[in-house]
N, CA, C and O atoms as a Maestro MAE file, in Angstrom:
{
 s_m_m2io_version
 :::
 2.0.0
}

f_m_ct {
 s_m_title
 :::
 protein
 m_atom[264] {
  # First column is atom index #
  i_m_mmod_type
  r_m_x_coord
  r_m_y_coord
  r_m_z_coord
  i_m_residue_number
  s_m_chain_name
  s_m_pdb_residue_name
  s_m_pdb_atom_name
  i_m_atomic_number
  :::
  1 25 47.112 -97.532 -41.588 1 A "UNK " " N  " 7
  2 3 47.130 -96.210 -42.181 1 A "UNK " " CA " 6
  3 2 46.956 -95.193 -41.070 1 A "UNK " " C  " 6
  4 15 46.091 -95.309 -40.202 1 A "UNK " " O  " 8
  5 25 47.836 -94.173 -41.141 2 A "UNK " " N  " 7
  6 3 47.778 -92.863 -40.080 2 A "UNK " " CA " 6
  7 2 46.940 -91.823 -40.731 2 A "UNK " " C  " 6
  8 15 47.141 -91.474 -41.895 2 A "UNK " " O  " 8
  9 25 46.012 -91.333 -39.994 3 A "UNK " " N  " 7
  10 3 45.895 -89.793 -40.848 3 A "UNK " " CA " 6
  11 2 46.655 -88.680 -40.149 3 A "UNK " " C  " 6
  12 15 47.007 -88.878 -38.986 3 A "UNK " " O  " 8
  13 25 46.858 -87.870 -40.567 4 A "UNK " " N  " 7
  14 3 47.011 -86.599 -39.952 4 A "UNK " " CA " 6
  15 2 46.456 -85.041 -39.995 4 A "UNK " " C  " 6
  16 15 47.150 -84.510 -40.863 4 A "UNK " " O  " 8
  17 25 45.947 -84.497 -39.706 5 A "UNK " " N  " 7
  18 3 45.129 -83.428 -39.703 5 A "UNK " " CA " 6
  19 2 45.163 -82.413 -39.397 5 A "UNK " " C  " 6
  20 15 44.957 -82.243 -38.195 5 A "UNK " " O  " 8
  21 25 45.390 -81.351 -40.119 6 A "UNK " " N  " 7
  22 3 45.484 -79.851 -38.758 6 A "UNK " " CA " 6
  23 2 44.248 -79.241 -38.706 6 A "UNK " " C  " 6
  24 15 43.558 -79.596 -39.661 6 A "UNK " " O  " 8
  25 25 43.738 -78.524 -38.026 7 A "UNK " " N  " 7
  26 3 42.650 -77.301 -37.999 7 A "UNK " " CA " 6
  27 2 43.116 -76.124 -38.124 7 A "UNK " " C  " 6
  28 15 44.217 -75.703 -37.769 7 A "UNK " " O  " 8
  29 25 41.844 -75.315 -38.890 8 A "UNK " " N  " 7
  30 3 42.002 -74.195 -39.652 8 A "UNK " " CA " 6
  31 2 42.389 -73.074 -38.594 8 A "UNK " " C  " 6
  32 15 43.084 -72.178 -39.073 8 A "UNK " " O  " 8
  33 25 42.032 -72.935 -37.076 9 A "UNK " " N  " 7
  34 3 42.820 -72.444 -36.229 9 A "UNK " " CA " 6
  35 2 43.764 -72.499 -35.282 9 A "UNK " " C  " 6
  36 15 43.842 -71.968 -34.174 9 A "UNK " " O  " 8
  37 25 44.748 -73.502 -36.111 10 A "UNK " " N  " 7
  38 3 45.877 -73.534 -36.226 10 A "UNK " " CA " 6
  39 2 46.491 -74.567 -34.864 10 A "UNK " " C  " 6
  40 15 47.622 -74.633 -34.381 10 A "UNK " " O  " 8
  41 25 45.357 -75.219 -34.554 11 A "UNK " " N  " 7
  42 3 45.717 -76.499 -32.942 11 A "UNK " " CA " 6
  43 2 47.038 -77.115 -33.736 11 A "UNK " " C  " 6
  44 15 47.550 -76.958 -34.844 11 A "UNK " " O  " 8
  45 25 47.341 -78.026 -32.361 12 A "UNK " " N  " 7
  46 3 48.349 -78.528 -33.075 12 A "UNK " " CA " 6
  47 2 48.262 -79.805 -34.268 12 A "UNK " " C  " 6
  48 15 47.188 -80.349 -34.011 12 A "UNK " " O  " 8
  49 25 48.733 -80.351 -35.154 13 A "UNK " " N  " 7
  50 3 48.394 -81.629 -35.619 13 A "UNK " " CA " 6
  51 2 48.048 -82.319 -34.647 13 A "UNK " " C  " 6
  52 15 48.584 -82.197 -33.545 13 A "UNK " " O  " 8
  53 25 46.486 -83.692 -35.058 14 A "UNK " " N  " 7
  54 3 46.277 -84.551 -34.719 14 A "UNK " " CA " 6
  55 2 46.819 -85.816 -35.489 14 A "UNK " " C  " 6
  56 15 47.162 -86.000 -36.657 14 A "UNK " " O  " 8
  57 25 46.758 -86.635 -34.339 15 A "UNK " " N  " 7
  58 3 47.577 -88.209 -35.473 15 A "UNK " " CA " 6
  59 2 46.289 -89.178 -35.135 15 A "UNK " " C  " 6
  60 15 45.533 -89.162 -34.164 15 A "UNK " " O  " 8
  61 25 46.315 -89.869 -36.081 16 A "UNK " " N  " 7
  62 3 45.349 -91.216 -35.565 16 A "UNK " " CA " 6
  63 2 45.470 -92.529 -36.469 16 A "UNK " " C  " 6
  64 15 45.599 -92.466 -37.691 16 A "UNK " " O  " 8
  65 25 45.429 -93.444 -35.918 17 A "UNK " " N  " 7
  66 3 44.799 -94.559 -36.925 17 A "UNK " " CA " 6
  67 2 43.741 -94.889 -37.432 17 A "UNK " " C  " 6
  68 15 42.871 -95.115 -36.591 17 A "UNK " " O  " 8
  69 25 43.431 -95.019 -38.486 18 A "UNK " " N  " 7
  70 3 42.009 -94.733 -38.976 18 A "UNK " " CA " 6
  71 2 41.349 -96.377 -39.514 18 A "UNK " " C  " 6
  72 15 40.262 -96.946 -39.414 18 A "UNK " " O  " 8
  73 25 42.869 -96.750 -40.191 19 A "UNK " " N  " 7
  74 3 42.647 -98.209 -40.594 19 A "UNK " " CA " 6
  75 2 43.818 -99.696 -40.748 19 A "UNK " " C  " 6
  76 15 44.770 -99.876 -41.507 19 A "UNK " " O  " 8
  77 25 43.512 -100.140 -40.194 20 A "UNK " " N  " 7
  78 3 44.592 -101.352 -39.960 20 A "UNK " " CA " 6
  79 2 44.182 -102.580 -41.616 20 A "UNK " " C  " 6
  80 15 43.094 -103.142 -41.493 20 A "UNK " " O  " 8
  81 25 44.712 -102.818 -42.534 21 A "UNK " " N  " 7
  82 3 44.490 -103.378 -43.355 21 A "UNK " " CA " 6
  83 2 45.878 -104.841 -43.771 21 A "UNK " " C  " 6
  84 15 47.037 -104.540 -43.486 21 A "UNK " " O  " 8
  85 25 45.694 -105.894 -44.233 22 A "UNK " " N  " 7
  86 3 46.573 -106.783 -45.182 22 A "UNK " " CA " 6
  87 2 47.174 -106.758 -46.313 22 A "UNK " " C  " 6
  88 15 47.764 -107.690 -46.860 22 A "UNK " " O  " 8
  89 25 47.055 -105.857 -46.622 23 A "UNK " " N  " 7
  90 3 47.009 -105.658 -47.996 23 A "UNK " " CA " 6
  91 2 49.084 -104.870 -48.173 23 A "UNK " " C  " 6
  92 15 49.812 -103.968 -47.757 23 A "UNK " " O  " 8
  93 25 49.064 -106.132 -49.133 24 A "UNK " " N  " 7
  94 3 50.866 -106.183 -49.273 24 A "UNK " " CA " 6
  95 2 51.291 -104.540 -49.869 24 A "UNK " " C  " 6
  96 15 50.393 -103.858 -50.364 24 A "UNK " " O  " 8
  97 25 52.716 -103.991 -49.771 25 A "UNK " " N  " 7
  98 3 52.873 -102.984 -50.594 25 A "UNK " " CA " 6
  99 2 53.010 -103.659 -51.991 25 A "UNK " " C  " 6
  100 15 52.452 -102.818 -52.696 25 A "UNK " " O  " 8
  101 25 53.345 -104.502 -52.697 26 A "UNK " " N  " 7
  102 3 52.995 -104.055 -53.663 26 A "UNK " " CA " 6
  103 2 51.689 -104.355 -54.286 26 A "UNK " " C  " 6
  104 15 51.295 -103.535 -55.115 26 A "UNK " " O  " 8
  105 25 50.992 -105.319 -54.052 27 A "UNK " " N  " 7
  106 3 49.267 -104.855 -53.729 27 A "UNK " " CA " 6
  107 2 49.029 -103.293 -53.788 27 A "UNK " " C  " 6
  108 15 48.614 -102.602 -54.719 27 A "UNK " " O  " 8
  109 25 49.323 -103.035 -52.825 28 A "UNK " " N  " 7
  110 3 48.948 -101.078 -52.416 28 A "UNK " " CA " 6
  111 2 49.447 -100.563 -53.643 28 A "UNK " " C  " 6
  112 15 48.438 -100.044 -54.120 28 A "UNK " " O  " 8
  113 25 50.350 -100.384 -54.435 29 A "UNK " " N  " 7
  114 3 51.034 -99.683 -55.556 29 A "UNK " " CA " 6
  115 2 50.627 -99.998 -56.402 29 A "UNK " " C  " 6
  116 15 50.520 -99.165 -57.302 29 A "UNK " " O  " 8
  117 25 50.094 -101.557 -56.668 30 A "UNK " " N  " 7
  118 3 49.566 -102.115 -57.991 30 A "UNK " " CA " 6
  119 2 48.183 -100.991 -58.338 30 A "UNK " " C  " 6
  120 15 47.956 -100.305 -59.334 30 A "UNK " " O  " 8
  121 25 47.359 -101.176 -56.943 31 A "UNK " " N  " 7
  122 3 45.743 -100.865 -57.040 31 A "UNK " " CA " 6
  123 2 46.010 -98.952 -56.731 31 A "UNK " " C  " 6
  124 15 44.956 -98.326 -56.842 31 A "UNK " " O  " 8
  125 25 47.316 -98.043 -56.365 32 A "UNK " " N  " 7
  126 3 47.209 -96.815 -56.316 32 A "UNK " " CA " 6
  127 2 47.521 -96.673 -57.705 32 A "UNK " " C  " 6
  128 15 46.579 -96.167 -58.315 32 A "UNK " " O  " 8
  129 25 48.603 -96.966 -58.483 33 A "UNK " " N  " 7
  130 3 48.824 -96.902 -59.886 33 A "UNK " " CA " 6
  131 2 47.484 -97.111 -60.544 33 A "UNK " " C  " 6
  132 15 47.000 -96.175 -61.182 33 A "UNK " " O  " 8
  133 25 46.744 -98.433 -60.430 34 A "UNK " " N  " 7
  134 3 45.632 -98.245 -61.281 34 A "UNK " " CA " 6
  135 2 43.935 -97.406 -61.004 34 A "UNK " " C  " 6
  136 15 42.908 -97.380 -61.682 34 A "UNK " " O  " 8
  137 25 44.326 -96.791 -59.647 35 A "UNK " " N  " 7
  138 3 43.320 -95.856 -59.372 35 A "UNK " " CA " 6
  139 2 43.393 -94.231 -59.967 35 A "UNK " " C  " 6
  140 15 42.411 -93.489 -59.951 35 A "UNK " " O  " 8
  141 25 44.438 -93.922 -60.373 36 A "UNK " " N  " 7
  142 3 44.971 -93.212 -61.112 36 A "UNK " " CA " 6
  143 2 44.778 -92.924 -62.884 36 A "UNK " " C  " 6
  144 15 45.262 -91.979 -63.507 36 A "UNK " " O  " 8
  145 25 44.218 -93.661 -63.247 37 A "UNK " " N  " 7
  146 3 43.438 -93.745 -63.952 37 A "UNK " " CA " 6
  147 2 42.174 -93.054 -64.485 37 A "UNK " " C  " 6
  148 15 41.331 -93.687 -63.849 37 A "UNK " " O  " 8
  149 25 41.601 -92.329 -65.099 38 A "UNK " " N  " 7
  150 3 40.412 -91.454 -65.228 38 A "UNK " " CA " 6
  151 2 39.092 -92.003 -64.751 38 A "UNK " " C  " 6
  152 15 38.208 -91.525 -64.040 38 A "UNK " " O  " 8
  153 25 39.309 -93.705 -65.658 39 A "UNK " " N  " 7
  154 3 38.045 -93.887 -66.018 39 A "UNK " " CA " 6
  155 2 38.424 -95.477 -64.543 39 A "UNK " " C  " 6
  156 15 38.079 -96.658 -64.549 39 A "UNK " " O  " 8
  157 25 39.069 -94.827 -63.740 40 A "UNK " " N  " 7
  158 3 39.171 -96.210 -62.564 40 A "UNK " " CA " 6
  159 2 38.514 -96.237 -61.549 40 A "UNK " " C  " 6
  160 15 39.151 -96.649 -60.580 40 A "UNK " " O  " 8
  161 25 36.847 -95.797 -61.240 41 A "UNK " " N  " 7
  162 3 36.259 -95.187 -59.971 41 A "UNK " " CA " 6
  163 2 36.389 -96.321 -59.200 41 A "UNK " " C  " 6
  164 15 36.811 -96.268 -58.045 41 A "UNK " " O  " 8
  165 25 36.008 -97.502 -59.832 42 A "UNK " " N  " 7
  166 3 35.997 -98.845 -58.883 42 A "UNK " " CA " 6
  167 2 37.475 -98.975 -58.261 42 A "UNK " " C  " 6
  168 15 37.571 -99.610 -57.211 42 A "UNK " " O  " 8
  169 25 38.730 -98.373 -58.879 43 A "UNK " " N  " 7
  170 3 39.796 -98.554 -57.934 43 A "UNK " " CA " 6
  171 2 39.990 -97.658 -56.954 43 A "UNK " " C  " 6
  172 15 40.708 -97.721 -55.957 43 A "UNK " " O  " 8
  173 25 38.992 -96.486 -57.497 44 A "UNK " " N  " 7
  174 3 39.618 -95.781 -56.162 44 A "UNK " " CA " 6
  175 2 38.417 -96.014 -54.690 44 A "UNK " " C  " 6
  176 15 38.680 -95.881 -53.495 44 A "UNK " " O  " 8
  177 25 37.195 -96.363 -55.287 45 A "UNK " " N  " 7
  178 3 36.334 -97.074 -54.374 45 A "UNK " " CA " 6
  179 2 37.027 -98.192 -53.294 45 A "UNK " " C  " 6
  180 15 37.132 -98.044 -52.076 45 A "UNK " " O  " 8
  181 25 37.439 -99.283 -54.057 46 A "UNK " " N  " 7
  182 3 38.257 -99.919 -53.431 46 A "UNK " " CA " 6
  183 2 39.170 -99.073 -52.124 46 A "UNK " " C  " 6
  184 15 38.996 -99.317 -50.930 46 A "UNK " " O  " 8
  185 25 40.234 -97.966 -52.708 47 A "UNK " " N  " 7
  186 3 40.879 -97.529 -51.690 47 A "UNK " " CA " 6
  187 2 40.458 -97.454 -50.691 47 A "UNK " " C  " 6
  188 15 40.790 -98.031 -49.656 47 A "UNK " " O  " 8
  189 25 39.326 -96.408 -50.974 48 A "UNK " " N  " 7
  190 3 38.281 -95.746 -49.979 48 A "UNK " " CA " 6
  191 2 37.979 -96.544 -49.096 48 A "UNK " " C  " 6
  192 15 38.113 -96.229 -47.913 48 A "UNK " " O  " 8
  193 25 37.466 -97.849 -49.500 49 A "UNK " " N  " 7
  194 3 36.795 -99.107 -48.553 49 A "UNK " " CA " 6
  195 2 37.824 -99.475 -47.743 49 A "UNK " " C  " 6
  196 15 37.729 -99.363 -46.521 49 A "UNK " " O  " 8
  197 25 38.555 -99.796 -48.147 50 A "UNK " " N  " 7
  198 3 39.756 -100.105 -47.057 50 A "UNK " " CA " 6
  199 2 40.810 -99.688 -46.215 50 A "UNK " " C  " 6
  200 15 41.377 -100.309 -45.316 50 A "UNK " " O  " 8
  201 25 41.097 -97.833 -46.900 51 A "UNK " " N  " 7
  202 3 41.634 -97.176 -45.700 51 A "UNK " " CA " 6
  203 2 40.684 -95.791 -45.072 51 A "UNK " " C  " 6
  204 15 41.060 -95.079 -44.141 51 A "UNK " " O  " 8
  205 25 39.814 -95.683 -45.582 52 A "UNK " " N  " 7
  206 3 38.898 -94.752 -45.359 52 A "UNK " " CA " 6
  207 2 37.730 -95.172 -44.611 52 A "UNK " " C  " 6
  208 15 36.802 -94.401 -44.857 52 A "UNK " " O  " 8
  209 25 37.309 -96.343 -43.566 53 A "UNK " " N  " 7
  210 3 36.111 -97.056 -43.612 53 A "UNK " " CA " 6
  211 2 34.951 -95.700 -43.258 53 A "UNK " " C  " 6
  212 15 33.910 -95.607 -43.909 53 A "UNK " " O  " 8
  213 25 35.260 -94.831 -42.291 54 A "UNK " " N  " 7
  214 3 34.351 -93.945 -41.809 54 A "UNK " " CA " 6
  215 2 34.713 -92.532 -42.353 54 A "UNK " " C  " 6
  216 15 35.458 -91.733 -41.785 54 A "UNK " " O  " 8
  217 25 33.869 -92.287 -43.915 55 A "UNK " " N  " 7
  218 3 34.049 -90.987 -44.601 55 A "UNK " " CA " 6
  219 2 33.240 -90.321 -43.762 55 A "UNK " " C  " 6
  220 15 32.680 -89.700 -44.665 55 A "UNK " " O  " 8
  221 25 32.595 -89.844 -42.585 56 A "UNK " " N  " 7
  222 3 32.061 -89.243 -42.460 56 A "UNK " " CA " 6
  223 2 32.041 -88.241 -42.344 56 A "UNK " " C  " 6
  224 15 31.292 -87.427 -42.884 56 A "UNK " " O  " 8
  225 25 33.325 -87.990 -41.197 57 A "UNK " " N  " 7
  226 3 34.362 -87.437 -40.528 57 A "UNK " " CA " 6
  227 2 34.641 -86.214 -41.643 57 A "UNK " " C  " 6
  228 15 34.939 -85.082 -41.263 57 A "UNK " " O  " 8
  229 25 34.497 -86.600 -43.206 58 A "UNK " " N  " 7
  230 3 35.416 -85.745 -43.871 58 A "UNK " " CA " 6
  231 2 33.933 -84.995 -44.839 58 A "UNK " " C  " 6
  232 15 34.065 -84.497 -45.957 58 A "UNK " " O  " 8
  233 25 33.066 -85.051 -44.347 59 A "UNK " " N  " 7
  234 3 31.919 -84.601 -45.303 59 A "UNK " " CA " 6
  235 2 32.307 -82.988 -45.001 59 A "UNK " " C  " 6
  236 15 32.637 -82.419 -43.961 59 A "UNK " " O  " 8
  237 25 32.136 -82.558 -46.243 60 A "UNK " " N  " 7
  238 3 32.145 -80.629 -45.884 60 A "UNK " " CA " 6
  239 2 33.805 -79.817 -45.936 60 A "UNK " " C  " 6
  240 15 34.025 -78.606 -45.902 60 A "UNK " " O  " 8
  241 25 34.651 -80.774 -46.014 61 A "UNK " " N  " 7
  242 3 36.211 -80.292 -45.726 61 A "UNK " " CA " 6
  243 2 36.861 -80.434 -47.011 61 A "UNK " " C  " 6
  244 15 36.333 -81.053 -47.934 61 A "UNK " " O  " 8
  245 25 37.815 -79.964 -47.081 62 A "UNK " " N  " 7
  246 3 38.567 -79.228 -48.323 62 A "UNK " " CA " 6
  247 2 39.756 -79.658 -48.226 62 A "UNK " " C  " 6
  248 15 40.304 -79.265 -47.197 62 A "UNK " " O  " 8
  249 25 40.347 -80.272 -48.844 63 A "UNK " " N  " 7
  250 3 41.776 -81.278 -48.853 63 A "UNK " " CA " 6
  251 2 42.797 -80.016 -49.883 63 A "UNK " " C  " 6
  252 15 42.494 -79.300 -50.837 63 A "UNK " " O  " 8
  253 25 43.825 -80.182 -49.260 64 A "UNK " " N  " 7
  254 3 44.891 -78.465 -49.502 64 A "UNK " " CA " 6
  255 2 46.273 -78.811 -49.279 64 A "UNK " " C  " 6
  256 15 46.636 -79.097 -48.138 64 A "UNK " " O  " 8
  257 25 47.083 -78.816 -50.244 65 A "UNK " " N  " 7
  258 3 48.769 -79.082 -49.855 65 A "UNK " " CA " 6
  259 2 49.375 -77.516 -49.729 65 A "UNK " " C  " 6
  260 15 49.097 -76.459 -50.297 65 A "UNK " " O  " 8
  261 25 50.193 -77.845 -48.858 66 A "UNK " " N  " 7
  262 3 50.605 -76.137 -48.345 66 A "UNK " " CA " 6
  263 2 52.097 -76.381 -49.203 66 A "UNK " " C  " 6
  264 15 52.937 -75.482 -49.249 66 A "UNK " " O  " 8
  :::
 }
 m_bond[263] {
  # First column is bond index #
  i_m_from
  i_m_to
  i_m_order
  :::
  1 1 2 1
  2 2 3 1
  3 3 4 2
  4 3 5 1
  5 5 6 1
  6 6 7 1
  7 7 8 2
  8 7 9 1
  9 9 10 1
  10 10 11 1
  11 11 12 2
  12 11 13 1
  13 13 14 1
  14 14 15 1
  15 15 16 2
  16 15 17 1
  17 17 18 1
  18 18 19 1
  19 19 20 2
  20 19 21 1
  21 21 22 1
  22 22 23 1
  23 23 24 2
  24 23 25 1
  25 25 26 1
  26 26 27 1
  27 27 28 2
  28 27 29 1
  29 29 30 1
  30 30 31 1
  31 31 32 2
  32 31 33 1
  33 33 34 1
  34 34 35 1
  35 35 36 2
  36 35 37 1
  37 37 38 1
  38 38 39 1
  39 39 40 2
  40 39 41 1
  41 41 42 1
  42 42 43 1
  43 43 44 2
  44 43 45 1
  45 45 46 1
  46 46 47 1
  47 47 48 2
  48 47 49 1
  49 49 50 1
  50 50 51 1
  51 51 52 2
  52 51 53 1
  53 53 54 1
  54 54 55 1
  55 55 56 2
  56 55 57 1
  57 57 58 1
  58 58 59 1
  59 59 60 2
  60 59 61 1
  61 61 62 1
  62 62 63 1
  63 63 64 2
  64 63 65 1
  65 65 66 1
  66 66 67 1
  67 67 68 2
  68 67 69 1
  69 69 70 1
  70 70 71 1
  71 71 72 2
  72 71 73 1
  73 73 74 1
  74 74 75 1
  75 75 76 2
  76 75 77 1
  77 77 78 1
  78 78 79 1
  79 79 80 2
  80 79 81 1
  81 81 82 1
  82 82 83 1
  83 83 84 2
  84 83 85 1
  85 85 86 1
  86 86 87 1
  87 87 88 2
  88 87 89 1
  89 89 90 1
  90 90 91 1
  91 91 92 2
  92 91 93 1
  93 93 94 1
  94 94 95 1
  95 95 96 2
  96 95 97 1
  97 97 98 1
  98 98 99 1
  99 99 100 2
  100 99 101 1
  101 101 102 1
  102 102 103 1
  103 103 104 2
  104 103 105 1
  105 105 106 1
  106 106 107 1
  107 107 108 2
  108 107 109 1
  109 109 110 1
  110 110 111 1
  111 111 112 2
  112 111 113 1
  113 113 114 1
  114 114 115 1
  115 115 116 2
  116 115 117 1
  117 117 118 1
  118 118 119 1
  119 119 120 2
  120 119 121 1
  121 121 122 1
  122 122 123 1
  123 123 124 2
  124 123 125 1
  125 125 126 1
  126 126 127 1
  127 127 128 2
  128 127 129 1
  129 129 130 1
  130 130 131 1
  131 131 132 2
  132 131 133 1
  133 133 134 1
  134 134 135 1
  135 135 136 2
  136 135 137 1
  137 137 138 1
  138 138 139 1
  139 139 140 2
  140 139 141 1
  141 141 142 1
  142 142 143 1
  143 143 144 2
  144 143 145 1
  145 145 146 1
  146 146 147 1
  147 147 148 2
  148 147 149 1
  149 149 150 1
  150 150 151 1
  151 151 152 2
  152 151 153 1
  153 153 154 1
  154 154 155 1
  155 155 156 2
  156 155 157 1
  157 157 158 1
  158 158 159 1
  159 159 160 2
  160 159 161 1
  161 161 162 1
  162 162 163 1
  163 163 164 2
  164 163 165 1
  165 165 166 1
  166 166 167 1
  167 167 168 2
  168 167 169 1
  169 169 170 1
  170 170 171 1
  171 171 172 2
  172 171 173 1
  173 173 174 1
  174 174 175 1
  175 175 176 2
  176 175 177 1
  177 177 178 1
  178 178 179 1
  179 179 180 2
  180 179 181 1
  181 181 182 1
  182 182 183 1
  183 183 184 2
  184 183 185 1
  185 185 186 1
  186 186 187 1
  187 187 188 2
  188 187 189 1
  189 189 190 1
  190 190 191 1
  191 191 192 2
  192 191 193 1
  193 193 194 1
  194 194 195 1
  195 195 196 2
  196 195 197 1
  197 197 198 1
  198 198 199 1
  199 199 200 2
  200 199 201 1
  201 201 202 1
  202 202 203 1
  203 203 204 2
  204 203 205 1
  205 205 206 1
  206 206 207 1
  207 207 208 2
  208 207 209 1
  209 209 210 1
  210 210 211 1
  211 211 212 2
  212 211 213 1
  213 213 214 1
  214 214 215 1
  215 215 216 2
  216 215 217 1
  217 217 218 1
  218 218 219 1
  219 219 220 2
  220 219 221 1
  221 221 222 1
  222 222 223 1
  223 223 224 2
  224 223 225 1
  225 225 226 1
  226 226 227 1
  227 227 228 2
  228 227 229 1
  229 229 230 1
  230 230 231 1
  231 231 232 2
  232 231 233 1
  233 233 234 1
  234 234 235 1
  235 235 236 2
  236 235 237 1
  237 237 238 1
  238 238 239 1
  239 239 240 2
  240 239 241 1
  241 241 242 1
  242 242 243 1
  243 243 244 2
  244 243 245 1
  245 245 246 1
  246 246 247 1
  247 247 248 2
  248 247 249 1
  249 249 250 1
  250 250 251 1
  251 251 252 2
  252 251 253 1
  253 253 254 1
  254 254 255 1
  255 255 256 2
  256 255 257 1
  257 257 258 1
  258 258 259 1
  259 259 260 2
  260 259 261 1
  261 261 262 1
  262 262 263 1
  263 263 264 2
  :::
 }
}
């Protein structure tokens, strides 16, 4: 998994790898379809655990589609 990131004064995008995982695509589609779900916290926990390992990084920040 890549993230990508900009800052709010305007650097250029950063790229990184955040998490290297096994997990087949359709595995990945099965468990994003059912994280999607209201009442699915344990699927999206799951996500989290495996492409997110270090939330730390993101405590305090505001996720925004332009």
């Amino acid at each position: 998994m890549v993230r990508m990131e900009t800052q709010a004064d305007r650097n250029p995008v950063t790229e990184e790898v955040v998490a290297t995982t096994n997990i087949s695509e359709t595995d990945f589609k099965k468990l994003l379809t059912s994280a999607q779900k209201p009442s699915a916290k344990a699927y999206r926990d799951e996500l989290r655990d495996r492409f997110v390992p270090n939330r730390s990084r993101d405590e305090g920040k505001t996720v925004c589609s332009e």
